[in-house]
N, C-alpha and C positions, 0 to 999 in steps of 0.2 A: 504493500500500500504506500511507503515511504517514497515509492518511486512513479508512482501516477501522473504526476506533472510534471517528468524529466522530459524531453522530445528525444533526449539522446540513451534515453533505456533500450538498452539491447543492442547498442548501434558501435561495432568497433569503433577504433581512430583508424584502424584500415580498411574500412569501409569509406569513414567519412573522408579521409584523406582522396580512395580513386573514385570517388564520387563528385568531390570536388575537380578535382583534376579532369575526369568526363565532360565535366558540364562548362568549365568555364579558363581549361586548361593552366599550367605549369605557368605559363608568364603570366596572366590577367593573377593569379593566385599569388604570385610575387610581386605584383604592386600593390595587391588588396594587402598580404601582409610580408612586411621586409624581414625574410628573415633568409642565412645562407642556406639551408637548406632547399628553399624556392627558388634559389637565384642561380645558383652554380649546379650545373650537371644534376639536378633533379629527379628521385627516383624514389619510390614508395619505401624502401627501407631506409634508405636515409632521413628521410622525414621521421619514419616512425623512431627510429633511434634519439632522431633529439627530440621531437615531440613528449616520447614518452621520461625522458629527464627534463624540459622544461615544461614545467607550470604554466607560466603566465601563456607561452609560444602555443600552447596547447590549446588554452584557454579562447585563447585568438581564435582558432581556427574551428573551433566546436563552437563561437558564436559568428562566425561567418556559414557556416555548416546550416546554422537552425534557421538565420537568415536568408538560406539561397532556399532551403528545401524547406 
């Protein structure tokens, strides 16, 4: 029940990550958020590597997530 008002319950960061990347590609994702991960040689493991040590970088990208979808 704690989780009825998440949008992101059940929903990987690798999902939302090639979800993003589908929809609105690698570069439009890297000006929406600056981080090197989007910007240099971009690839779903890389992301998910720093993603899942930064916080905030993460935070970014799961409110641009509930935003596009």
């Amino acid at each position: 029940m704690s989780q009825i008002n998440n949008p992101l319950h059940g929903i990987t960061l690798k999902k939302i990550i090639k979800d993003l990347v589908d929809e609105i590609g690698w570069k439009t994702l890297a000006e929406k958020i600056q981080i090197r991960c989007f910007m240099f040689d971009p690839t779903i493991n890389s992301s998910l590597k720093f993603l899942r040590k930064t916080p905030w970088a993460r935070k970014k990208v799961e409110e641009l997530y509930v935003k596009i979808f």
